[in-house]
C-alpha positions as CSV (number, residue, x, y, z in Angstrom):
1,X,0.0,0.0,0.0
2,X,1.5,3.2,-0.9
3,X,2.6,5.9,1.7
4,X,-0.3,8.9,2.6
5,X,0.8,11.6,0.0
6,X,1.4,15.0,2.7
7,X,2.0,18.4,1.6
8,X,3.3,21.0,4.5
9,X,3.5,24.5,2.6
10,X,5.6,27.1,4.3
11,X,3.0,29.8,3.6
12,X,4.8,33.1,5.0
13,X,7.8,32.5,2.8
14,X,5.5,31.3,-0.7
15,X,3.8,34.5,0.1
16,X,7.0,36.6,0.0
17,X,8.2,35.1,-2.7
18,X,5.3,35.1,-4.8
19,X,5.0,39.2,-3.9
20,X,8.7,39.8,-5.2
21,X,8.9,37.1,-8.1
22,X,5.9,38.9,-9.5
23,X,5.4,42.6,-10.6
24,X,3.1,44.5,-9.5
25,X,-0.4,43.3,-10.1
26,X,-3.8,44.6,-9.3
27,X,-7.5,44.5,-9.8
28,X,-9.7,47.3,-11.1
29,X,-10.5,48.5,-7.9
30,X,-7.2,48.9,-7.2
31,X,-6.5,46.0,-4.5
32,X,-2.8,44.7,-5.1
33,X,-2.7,40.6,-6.3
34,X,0.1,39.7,-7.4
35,X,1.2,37.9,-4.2
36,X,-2.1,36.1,-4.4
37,X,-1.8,35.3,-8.0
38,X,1.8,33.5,-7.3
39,X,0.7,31.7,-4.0
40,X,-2.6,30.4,-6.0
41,X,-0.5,29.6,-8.7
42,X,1.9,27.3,-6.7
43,X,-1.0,26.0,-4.4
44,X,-2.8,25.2,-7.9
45,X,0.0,23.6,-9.2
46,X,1.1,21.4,-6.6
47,X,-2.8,20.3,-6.3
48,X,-2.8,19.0,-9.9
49,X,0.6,17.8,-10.4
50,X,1.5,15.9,-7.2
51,X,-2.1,15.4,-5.9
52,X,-1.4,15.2,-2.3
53,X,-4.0,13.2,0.0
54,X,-3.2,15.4,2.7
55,X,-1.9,18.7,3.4
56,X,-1.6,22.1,5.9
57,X,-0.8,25.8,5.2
58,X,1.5,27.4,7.8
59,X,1.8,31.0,8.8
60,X,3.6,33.2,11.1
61,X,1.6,35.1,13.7
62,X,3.9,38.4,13.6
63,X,4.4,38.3,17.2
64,X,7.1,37.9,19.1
65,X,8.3,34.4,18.7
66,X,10.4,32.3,21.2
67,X,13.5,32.7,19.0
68,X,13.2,36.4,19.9
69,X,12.9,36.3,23.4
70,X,16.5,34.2,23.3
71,X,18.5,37.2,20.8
72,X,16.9,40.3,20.3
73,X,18.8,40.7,16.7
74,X,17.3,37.9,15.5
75,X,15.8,38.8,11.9
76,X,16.0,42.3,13.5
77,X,17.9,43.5,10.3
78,X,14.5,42.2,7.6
79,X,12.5,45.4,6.5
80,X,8.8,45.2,7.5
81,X,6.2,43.5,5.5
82,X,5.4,45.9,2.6
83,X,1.7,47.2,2.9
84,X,0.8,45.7,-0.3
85,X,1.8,42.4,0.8
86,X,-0.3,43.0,4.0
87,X,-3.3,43.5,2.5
88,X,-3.3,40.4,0.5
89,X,-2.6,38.4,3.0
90,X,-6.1,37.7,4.4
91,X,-7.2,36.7,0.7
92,X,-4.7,34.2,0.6
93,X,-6.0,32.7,3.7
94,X,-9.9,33.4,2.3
95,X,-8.2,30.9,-0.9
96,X,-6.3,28.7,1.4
97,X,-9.9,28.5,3.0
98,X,-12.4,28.1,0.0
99,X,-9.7,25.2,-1.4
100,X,-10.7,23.4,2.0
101,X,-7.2,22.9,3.6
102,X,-6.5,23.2,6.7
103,X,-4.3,26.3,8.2
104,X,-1.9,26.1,11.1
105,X,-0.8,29.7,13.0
106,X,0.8,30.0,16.5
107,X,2.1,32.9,18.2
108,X,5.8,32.0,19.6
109,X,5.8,30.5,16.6
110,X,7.3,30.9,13.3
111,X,5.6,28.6,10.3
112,X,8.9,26.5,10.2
113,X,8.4,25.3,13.6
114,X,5.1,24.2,12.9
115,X,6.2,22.5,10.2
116,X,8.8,20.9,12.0
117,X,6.0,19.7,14.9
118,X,3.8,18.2,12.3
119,X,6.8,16.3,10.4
120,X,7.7,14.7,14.1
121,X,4.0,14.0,15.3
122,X,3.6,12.2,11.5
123,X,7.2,10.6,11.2
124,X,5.6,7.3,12.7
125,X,2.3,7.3,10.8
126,X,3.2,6.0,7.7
127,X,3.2,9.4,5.3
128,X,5.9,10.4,2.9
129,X,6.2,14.6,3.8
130,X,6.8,17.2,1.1
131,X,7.8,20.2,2.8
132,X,7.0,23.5,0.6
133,X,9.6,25.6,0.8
134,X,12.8,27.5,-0.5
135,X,14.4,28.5,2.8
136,X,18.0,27.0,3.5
137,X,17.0,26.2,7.0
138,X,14.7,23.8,6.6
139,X,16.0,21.2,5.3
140,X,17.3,19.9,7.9
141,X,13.9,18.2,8.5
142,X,14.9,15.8,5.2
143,X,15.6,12.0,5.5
144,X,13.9,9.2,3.8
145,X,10.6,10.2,4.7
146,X,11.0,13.9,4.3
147,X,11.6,15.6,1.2
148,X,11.8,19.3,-0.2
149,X,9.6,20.7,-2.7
150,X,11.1,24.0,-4.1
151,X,8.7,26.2,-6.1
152,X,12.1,28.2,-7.4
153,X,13.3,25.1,-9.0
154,X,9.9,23.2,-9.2
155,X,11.2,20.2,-7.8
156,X,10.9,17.6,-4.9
157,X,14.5,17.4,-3.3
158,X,15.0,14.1,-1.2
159,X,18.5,13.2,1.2
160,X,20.4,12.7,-2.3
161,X,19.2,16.0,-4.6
162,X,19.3,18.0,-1.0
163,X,22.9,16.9,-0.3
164,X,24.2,17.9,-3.5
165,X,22.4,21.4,-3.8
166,X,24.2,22.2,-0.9
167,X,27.4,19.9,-0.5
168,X,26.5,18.4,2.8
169,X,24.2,16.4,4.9
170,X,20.5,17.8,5.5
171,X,21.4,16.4,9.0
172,X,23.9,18.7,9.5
173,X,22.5,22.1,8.3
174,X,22.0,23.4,11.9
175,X,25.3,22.9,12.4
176,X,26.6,24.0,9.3
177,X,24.7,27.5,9.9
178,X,26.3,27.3,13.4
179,X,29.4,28.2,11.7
180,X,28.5,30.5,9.0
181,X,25.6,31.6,10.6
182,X,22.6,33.1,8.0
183,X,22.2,36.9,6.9
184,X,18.8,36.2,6.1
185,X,17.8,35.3,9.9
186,X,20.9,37.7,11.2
187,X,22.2,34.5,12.5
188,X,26.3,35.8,13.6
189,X,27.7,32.2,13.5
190,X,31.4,32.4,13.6
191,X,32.9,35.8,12.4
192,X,35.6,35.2,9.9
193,X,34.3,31.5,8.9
194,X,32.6,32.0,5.4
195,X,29.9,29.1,3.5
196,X,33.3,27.1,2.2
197,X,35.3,26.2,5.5
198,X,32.1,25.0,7.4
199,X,31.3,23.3,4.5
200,X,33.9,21.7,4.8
201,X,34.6,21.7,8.6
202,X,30.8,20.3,8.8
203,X,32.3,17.3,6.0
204,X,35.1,16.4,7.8
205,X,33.9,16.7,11.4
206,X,30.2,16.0,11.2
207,X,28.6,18.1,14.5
208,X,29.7,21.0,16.1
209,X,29.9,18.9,19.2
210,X,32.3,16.2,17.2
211,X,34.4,19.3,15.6
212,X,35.1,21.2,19.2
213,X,36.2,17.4,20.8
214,X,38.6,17.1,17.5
215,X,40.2,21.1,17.4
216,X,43.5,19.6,17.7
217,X,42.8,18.3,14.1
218,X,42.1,21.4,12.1
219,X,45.3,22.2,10.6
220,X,44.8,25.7,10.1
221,X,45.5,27.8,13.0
222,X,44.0,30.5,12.7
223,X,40.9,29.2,12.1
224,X,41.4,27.2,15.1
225,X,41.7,30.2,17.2
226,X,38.7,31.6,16.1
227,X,36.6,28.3,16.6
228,X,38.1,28.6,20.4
229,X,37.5,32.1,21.2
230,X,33.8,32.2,19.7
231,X,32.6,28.4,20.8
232,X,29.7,30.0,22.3
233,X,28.7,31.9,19.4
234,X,29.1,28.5,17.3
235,X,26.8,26.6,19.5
236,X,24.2,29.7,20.3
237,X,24.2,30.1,16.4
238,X,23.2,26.3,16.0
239,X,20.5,26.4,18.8
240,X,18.9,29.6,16.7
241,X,19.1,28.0,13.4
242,X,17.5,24.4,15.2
243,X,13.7,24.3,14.3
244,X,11.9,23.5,17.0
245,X,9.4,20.7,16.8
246,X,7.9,21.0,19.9
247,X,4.4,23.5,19.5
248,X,1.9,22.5,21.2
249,X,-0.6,21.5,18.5
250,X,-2.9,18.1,18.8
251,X,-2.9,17.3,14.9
252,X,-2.7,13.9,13.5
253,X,-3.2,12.4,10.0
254,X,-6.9,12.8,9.8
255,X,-6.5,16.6,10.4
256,X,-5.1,17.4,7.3
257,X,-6.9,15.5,4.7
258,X,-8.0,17.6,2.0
259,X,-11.7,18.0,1.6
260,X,-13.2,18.9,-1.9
261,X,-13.0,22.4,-2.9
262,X,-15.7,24.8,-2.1
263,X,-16.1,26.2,-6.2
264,X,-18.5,28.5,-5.6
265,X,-16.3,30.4,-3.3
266,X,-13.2,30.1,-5.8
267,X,-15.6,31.5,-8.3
268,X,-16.3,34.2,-6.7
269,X,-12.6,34.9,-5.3
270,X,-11.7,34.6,-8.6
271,X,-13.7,36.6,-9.9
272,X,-13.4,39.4,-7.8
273,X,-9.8,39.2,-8.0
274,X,-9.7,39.3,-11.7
275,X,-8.0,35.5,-12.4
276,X,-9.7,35.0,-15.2
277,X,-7.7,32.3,-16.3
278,X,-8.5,30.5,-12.8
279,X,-12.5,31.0,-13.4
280,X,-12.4,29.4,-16.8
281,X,-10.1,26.6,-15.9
282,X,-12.7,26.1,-13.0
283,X,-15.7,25.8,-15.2
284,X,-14.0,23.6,-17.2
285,X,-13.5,20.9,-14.5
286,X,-17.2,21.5,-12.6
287,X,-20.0,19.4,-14.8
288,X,-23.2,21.0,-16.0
289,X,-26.6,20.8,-15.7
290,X,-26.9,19.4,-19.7
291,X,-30.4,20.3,-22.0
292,X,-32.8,16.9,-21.3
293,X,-32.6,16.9,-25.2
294,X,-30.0,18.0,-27.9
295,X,-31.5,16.3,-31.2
296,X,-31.3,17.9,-35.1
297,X,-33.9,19.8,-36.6
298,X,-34.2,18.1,-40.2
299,X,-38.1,18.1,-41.6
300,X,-40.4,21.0,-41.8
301,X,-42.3,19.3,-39.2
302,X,-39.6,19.1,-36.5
303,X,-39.0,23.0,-37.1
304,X,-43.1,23.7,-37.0
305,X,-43.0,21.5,-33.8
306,X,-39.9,23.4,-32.0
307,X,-41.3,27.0,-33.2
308,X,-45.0,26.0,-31.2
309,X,-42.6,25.1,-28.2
310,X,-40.9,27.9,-28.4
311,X,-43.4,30.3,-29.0
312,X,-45.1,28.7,-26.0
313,X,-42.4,29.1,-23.7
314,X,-42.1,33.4,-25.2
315,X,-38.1,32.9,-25.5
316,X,-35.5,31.9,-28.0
317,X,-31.9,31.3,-28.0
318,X,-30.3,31.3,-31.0
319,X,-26.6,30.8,-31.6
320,X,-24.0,30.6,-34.3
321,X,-21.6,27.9,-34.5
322,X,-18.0,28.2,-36.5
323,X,-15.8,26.2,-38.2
324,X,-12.1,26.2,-37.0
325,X,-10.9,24.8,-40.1
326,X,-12.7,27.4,-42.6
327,X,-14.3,30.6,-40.2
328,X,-17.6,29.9,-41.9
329,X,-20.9,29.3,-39.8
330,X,-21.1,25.3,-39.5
331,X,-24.1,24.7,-37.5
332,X,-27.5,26.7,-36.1
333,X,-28.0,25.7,-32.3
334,X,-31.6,26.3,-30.6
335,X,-32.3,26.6,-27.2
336,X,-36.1,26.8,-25.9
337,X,-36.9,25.9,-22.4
338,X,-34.7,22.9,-21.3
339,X,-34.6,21.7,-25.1
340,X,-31.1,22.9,-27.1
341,X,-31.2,21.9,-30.6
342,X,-29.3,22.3,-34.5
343,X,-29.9,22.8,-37.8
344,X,-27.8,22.5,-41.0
345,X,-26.7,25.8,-42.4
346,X,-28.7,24.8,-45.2
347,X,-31.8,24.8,-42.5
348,X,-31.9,28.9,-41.8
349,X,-34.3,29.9,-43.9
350,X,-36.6,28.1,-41.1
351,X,-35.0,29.3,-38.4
352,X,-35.7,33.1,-39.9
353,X,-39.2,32.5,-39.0
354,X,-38.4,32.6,-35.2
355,X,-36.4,35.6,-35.8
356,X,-39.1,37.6,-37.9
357,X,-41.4,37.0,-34.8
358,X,-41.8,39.9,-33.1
359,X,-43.7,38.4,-30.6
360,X,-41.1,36.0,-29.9
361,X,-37.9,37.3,-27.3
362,X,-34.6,36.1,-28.6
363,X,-31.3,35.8,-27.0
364,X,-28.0,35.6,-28.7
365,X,-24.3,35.9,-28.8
366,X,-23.1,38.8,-30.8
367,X,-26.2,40.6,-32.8
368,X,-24.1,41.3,-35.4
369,X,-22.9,38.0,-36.6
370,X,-26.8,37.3,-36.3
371,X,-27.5,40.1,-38.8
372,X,-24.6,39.5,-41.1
373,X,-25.9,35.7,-41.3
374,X,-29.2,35.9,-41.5
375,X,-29.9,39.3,-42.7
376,X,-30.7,42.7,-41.2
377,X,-34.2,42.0,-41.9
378,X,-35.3,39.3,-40.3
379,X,-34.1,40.1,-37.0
380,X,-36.9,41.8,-34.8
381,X,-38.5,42.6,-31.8
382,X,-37.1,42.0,-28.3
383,X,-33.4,40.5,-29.1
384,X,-30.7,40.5,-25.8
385,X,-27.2,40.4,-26.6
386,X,-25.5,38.5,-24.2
387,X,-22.0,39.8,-25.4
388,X,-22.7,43.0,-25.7
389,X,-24.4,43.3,-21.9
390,X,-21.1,40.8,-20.9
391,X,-19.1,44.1,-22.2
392,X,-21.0,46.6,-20.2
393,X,-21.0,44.3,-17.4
394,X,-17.8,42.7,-17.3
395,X,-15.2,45.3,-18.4
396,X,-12.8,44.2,-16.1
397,X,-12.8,40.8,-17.1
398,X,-11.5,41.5,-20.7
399,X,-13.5,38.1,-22.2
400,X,-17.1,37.7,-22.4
401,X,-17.2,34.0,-23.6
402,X,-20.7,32.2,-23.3
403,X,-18.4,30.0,-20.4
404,X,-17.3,32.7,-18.1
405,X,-20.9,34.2,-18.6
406,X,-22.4,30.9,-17.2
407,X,-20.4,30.9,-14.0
408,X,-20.8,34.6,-13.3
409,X,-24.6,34.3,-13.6
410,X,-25.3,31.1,-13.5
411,X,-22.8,29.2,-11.4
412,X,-22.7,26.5,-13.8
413,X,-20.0,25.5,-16.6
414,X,-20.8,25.6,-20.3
415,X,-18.0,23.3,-21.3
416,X,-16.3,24.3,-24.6
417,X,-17.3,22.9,-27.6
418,X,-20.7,22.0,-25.9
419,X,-23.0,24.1,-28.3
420,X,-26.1,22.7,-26.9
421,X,-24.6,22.9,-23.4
422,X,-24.0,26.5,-24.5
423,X,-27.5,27.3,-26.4
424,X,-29.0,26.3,-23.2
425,X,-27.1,28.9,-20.9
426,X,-27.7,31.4,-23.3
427,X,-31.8,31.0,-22.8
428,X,-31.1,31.0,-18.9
429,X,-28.2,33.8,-18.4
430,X,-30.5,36.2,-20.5
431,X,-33.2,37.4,-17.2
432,X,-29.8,37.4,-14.9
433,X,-28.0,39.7,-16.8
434,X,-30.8,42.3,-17.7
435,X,-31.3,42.3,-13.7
436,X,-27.7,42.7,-13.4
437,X,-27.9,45.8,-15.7
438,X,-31.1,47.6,-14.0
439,X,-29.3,47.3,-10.6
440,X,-25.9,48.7,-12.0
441,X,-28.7,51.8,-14.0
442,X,-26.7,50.4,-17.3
443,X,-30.3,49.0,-19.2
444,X,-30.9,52.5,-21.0
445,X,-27.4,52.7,-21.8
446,X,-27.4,49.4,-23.2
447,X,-30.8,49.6,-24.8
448,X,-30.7,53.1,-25.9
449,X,-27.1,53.3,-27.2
450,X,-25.1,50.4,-27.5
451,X,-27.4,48.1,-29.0
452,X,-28.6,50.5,-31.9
């Protein structure tokens, strides 16, 4: 049976490093993104690539954490987080949230150290761990059950792959920073010792414990008298660097399996945000509610039997359909109540019927390829456009395709290339969206100027 698949993301340092890696970014309303575009991005990525069973989201607090309270300096010299980054912060939680996984936060606590805690309380439970993370620190969690997943490199770095990115043991990267100590985490380590001599020091002698019992064996004096006359440095240095495993959270295996995503939430995160690219790959995945009919109109019977239905039911949806190959119009797609149906381009001179009917409201996607097709004149009375309302609408969005349409009002997906799945969300979206445009006091401006 194969080992439970868990996925610890650092989430303070993707979040950093998506707000740097990523220019600035924002929506229309002026609310920055970018740091919520690059954490979705890796989040979504690792999702659908590695498809973890189980996984947590870890974040610092900002309070004072227990590393703190033992050196003052440490991390003193790191700039404050930027305001921008701030502010995007609680929408990467409200993601984190609405993808169903859980979140882990502690003050005393920095997100390493829970990670750390979790690896320990799961080392015994049978999971292989894939730590999210870039920072040098911690891989010293790695062994054969614990590996490193680095969104820089977009790789999973095991004992092996960790060893040789950095020259030495995982095991020994405490120690190793005890030396050198880390400008990123104002860490002093041992002044004068740079990243090559306790590289190699850390090679040759393993721990700092084993290298201060074997001084007498470093050749180089100097260097010698430096390891004497800053031991304590060496050793405080390593305790700092040490990730402490020990918070007290209750979590087991259970606690972080991943639920199925809440989509209507992403939707509308999405949405707002401006990922368009996010909302249509969403719609694409989340099954529709499909017409209880999708049949060809071929005899003059079938279309005298669909017009009475339609007429019936007082609405139309009428929709062009393209060839890739050639541009032309292939196919005629119906919608009318819950039925979606086609005709053969060599069929329209029925379908003008519906659209001379006055009487008759029609919906349709782009009035101008209507016209152009079927000629100015046979297109009359009450006709919605639901790309030219999208346009009004959705400005921000940039596309108006039938699919995005269908989530925004409709919260369903219009898959592509389903022309009766998307006949049939033109008939529905129709009543929405001229609701949508009376609240927003855009009907007259639709009606009145940019339909003429």
């Amino acid at each position: 049976m194969p080992a439970t698949k868990v996925f610890l993301i650092d989430g303070h340092a993707l979040c950093y490093r998506a707000f740097y890696a990523i220019a600035s970014l924002a929506n229309s309303k002026g609310q920055p993104t970018n740091a919520v575009y690059g954490f979705t991005s890796t989040l979504r990525k690792i999702l659908r690539e590695h498809a973890p069973s189980h996984m947590a989201v870890c974040f610092d607090v900002g309070k004072k954490t227990r590393r703190q309270e033992k050196f003052a300096e440490y991390k003193i010299q790191r700039p404050s987080m930027p305001e921008d980054l701030i502010s995007q912060m609680p929408i990467i939680k409200e993601v984190v949230a609405a993808y169903r996984i859980p979140v882990f936060e502690m003050e005393g606590y920095e997100a390493d150290d829970l990670i750390a805690t979790i690896a320990r309380k799961l080392k015994n439970k049978g999971a292989q761990i894939v730590i999210a993370s870039d920072d040098k620190d911690m891989y010293q969690l790695v062994n054969d059950k614990v590996s490193m997943y680095s969104s820089r490199q977009d790789k999973i770095l095991g004992p092996k792959e960790s060893e040789e990115r950095f020259g030495i043991k995982p095991s020994l990267i405490a120690d190793y920073i005890g030396l050198c100590g880390d400008n990123s985490d104002n860490i002093p380590g041992v002044n004068g010792v740079g990243e090559v001599t306790a590289r190699n020091l850390v090679n040759e002698f393993g721990t700092l414990d084993n290298l201060y019992k074997h001084l007498e064996d470093v050749k180089q004096a100097k260097l010698r008298e430096k390891l004497v006359a800053q031991k304590d440095a060496a050793f405080f240095s390593r305790e700092l660097a040490v990730l402490e495993a020990d918070a007290p959270i209750d979590v087991g295996l259970d606690d972080l399996k991943i639920l199925d995503p809440d989509n209507e939430e992403l939707v509308r995160l999405f949405n707002e945000l401006e990922f368009r690219k996010f909302v249509k790959e969403l719609s694409s995945k989340t099954p529709a509610d499909a017409p209880t009919q999708a049949r060809q109109l071929e005899t003059a019977d079938d279309f005298k039997n669909f017009e009475a239905a339609a007429r019936q039911r007082g609405s139309l949806a009428v929709l062009l359909e393209y060839s890739k190959e050639t541009g032309e119009c292939a196919r005629i797609w119906l919608a009318a109540g819950n039925e979606a149906v086609s005709a053969d381009v060599s069929k329209s001179a029925h379908v003008k019927a519906f659209l001379n009917d006055e009487h008759l409201a029609k919906t349709v996607y782009n009035v101008k390829e209507i016209k152009k097709f079927f000629g100015q004149e046979h297109v009359n009375g009450d006709v919605f456009d639901a790309l030219l309302a999208g346009y009004l609408l959705l400005s921000w969005q940039g596309a108006f395709d039938i699919s995005a349409l269908s989530w925004q009002y409709l919260k369903e997906a219009a898959n592509e290339g389903d022309y009766a799945s998307f006949a049939a969300a033109l008939l529905k979206i129709a009543p929405v969206m001229k609701k949508d445009l009376e609240t927003k006091e855009l009907l007259k401006l639709y009606q009145d100027l940019e339909l003429p």
